[in-house]
C-alpha positions as CSV (number, residue, x, y, z in Angstrom):
1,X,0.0,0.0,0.0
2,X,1.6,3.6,-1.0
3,X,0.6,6.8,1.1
4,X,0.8,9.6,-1.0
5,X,2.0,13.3,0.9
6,X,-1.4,14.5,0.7
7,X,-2.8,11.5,3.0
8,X,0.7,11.8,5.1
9,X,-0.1,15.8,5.9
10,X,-3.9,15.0,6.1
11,X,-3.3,12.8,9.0
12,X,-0.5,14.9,10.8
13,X,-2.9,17.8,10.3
14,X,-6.1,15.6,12.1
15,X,-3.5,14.1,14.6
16,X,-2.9,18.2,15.7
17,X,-6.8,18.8,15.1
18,X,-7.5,15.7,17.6
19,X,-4.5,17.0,19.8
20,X,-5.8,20.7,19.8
21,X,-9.6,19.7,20.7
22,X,-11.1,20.2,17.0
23,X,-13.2,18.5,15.2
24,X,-11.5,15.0,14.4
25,X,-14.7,13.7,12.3
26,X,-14.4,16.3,8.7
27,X,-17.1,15.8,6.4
28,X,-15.0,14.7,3.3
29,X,-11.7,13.8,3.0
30,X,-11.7,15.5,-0.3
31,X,-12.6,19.2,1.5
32,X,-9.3,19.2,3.0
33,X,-7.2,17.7,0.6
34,X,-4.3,20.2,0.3
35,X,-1.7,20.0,-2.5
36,X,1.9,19.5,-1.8
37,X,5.0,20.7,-4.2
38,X,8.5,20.9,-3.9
39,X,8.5,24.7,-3.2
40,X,5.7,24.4,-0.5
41,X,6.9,26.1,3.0
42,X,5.4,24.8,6.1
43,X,5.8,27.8,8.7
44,X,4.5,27.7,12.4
45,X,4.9,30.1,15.2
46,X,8.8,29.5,16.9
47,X,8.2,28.2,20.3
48,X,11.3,29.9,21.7
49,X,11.6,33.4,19.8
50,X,14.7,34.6,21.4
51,X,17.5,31.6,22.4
52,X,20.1,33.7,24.2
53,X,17.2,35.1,26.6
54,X,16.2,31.6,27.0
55,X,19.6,30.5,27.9
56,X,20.7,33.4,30.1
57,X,17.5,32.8,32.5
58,X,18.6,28.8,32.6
59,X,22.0,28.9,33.5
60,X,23.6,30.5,36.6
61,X,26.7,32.6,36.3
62,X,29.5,31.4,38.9
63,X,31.1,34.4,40.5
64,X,35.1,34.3,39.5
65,X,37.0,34.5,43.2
66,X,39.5,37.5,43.0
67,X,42.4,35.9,44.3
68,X,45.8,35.7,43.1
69,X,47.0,32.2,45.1
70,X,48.5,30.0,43.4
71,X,51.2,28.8,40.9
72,X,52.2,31.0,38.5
73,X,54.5,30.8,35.3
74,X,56.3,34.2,34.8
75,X,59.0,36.2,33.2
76,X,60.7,36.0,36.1
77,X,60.3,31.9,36.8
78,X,57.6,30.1,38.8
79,X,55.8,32.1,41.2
80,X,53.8,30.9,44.3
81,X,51.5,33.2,45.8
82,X,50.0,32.9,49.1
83,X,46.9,35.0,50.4
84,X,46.9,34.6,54.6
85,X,43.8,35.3,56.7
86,X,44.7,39.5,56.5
87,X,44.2,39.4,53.0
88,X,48.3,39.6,53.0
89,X,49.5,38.2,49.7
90,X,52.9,36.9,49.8
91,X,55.4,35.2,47.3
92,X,58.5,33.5,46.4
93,X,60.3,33.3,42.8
94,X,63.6,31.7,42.0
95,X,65.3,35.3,43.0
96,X,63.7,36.3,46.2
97,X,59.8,36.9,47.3
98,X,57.5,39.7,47.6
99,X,54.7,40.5,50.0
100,X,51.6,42.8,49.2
101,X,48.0,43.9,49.6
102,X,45.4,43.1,46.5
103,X,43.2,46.2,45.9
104,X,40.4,45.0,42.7
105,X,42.8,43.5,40.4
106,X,45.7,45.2,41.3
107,X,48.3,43.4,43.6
108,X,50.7,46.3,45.0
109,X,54.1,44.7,46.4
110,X,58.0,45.2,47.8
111,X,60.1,42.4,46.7
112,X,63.5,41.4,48.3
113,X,66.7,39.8,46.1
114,X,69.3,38.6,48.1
115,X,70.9,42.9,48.6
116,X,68.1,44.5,46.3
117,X,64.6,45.3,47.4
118,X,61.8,47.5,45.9
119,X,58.4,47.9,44.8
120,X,56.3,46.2,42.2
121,X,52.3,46.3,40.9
122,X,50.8,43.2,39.2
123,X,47.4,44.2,37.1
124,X,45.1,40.9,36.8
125,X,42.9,40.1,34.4
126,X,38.9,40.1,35.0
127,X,39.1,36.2,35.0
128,X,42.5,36.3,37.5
129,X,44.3,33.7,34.8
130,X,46.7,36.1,34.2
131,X,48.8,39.3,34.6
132,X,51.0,42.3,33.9
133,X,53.4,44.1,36.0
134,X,56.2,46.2,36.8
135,X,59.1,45.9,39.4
136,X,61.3,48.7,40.3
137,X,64.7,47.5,40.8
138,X,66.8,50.4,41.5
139,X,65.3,53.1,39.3
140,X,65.0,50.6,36.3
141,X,61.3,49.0,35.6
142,X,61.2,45.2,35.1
143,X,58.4,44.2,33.3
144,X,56.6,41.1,34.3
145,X,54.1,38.7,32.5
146,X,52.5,35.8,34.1
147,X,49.6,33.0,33.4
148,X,47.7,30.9,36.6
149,X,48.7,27.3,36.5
150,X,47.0,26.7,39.7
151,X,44.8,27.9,41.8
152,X,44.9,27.6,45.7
């Protein structure tokens, strides 16, 4: 037995009448015969008209913690940052350590090498993955890079 389109979309179309609460009984099968070609469109009304506001009311956003603790790779060799109970951030790097306070996303330090010590700033990135810097070793600017790769 072959179905033809016609008799496929006439019984989607009284499977959505039934479904919907119409009138599943027509009067002739021939009333609502309906022709079918290749450049027919079958539109309905979207169910979800706008995705991203869909998706932004389903998923939660997780708060990034702003703190610099952790492992660090850096110009200036691995880097191990420490944030105590004071919010005291403190550090060691192959050539000496540092100690600081973080105000937003800007750590601002002294540092001690062996005889040298001075100042420093590290800027963070929103996400705290990464950073730029300066360190001011006797009147001279060091510029320092660095990427997270751990957290604490």
């Amino acid at each position: 037995m072959r179905i033809s389109v016609t008799e496929v979309i006439f019984i989607a179309l009284l499977a959505t009448l039934v479904s919907c609460g119409g009138d599943p009984e027509p009067e002739s099968v021939d009333s609502l015969s309906v022709e079918v070609t290749a450049d027919t469109v079958i539109t309905e009304e979207p169910m979800i008209t706008d995705v991203s506001e869909q998706l932004s009311e389903a998923v939660e956003t997780v708060p990034v913690a702003a703190d610099p603790a952790g492992l660090w790779d850096t110009t200036m060799g691995q880097l191990e940052l420490v944030v105590d109970d004071s919010e005291i951030v403190t550090g060691e790097y192959p050539l000496g350590t540092l100690q600081g306070t973080l105000t937003d996303n800007t750590l601002t330090f002294t540092y001690s090498e062996g005889s040298l010590s001075g100042e420093g700033t590290f800027t963070y990135e929103g996400d705290f993955n990464s950073f730029t810097g300066v360190q001011d070793i006797s009147g001279t600017e060091f510029v320092w890079d660095g990427r997270r790769l751990q957290a604490q």
